[in-house]
C-alpha positions as CSV (number, residue, x, y, z in Angstrom):
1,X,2.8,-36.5,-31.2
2,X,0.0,-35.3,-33.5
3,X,-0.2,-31.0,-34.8
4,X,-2.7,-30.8,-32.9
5,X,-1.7,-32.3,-29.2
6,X,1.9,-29.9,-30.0
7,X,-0.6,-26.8,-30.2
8,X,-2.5,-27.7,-27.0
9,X,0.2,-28.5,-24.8
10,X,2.5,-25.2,-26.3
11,X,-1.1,-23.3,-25.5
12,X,-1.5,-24.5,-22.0
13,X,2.5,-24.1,-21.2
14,X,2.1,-19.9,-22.4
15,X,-1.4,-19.8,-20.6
16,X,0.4,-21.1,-17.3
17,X,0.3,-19.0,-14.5
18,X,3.4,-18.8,-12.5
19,X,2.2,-17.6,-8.8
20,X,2.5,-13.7,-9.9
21,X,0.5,-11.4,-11.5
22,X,2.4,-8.5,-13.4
23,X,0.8,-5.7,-11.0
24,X,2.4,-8.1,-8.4
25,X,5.7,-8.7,-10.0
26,X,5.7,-4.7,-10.3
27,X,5.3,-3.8,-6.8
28,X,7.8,-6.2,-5.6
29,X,10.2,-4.3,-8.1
30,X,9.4,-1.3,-6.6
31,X,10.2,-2.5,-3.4
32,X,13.5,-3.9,-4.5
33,X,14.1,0.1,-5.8
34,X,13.0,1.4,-2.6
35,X,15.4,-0.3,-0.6
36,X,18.3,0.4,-3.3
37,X,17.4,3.8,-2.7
38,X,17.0,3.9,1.2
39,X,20.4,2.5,1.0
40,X,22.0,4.9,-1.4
41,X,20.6,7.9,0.1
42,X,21.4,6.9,4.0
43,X,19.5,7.9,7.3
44,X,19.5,11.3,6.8
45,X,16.9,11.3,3.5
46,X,13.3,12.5,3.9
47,X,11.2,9.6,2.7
48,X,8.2,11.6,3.0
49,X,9.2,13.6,-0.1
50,X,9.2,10.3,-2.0
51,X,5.8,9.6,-0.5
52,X,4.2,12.9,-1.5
53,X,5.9,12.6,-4.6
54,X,3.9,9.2,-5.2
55,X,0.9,11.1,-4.2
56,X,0.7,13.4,-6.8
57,X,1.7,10.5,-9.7
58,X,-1.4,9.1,-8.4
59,X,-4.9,9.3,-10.3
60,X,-7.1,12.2,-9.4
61,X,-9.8,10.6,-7.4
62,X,-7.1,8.3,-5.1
63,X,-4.7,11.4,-5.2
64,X,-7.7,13.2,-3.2
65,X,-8.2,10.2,-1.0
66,X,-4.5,9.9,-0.3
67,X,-3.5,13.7,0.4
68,X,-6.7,13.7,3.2
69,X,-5.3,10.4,4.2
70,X,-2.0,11.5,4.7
71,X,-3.1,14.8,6.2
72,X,-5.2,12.9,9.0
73,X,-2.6,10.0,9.7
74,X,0.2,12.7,10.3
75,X,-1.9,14.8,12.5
76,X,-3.0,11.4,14.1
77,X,0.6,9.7,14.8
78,X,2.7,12.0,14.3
79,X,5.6,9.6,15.4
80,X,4.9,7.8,12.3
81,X,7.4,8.0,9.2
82,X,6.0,8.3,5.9
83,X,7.7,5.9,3.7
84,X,6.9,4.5,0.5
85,X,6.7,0.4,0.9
86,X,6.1,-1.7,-2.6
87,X,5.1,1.5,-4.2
88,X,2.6,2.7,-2.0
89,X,2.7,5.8,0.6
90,X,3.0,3.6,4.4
91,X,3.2,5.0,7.7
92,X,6.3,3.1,10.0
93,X,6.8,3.4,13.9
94,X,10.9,2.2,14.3
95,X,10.9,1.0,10.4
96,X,8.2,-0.8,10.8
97,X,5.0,-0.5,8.4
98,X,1.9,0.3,11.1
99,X,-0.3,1.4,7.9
100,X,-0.8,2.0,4.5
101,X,-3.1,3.4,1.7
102,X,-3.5,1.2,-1.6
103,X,-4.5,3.2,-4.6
104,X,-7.4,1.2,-6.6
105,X,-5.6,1.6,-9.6
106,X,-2.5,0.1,-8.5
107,X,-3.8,-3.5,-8.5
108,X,-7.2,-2.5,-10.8
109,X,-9.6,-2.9,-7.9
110,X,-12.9,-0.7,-7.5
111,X,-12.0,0.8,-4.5
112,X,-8.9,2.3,-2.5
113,X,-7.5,0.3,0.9
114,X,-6.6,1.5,4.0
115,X,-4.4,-1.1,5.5
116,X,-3.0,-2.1,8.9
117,X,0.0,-4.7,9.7
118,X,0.6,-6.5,12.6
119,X,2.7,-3.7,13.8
120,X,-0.6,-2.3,14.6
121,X,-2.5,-2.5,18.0
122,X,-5.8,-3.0,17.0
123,X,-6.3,-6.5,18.6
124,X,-10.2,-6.9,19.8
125,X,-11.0,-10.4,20.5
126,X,-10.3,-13.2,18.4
127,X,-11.1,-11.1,15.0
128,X,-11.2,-7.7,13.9
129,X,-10.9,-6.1,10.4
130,X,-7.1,-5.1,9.0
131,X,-8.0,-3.7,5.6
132,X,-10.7,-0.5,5.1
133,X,-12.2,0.2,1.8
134,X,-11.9,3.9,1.2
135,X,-14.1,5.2,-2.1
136,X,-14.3,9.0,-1.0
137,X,-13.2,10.2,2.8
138,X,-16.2,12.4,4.8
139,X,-15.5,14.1,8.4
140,X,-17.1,10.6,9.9
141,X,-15.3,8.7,8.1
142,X,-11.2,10.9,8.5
143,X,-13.0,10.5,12.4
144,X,-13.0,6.8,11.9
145,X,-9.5,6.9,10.2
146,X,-7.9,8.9,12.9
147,X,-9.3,7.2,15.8
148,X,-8.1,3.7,14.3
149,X,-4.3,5.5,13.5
150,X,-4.2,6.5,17.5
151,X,-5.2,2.8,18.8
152,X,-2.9,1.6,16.4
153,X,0.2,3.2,17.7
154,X,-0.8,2.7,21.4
């Protein structure tokens, strides 16, 4: 095999992608740590404290997004749990994720998510939207947000 063919083929095996990006990889080591933790710590921890605690790590413009977010989903459904799931502050009814708010910066996107599972009841039709992009939060829109949250949990 020639120089040359060597350096192509050991350039295209350290350019291969292997399925997971390192934001990705990251998260799903958070969410390995979470669960050590919940574990650790037993039933009687307040994962909310974690959750606010994540908050405040969090850049100023999705800190501001998240605290309102928080603020409205708690005074929404209050049955939910705050928890922190693969990093991020999530809302669970019975340990199951109903919601949760991705930061833009924690996979470099432009714009903050507000997400719903499957957990949540917001079935209309054959298609309706899961994910929210959030890039400041007005009273129409915390409205919005709170209305969604309730219909969820129903």
């Amino acid at each position: 095999m020639s120089t040359r063919a060597k350096t192509t083929t050991a350039t295209a095996t350290a350019n291969k992608y292997d399925g997971f990006t390192d934001d990705e990889r990251s998260a799903m080591k958070e969410r390995a740590k979470e669960l050590k933790s919940a574990a650790r710590r037993g039933a009687k921890a307040d994962p909310e404290t974690d959750v606010l605690a994540k908050i405040a790590e969090m850049a100023e413009s999705d800190r501001v997004i998240a605290e309102r977010l928080h603020a409205v989903i708690k005074a929404s459904a209050p049955g939910l749990t705050a928890k922190l799931w693969y990093g991020m502050p999530a809302y669970a009814r019975n340990g199951k994720v109903v919601c949760f708010f991705q930061s833009a910066a924690k996979f470099k996107t432009r714009y903050a998510v507000l997400g719903f599972s499957d957990e949540a009841n917001l079935d209309d039709g054959v298609m309706w939207p899961t994910y929210f992009a959030l890039t400041e939060l007005t009273a129409d829109s915390e409205a919005r947000i709170a209305a969604l949250v309730k219909q969820a949990v129903s």
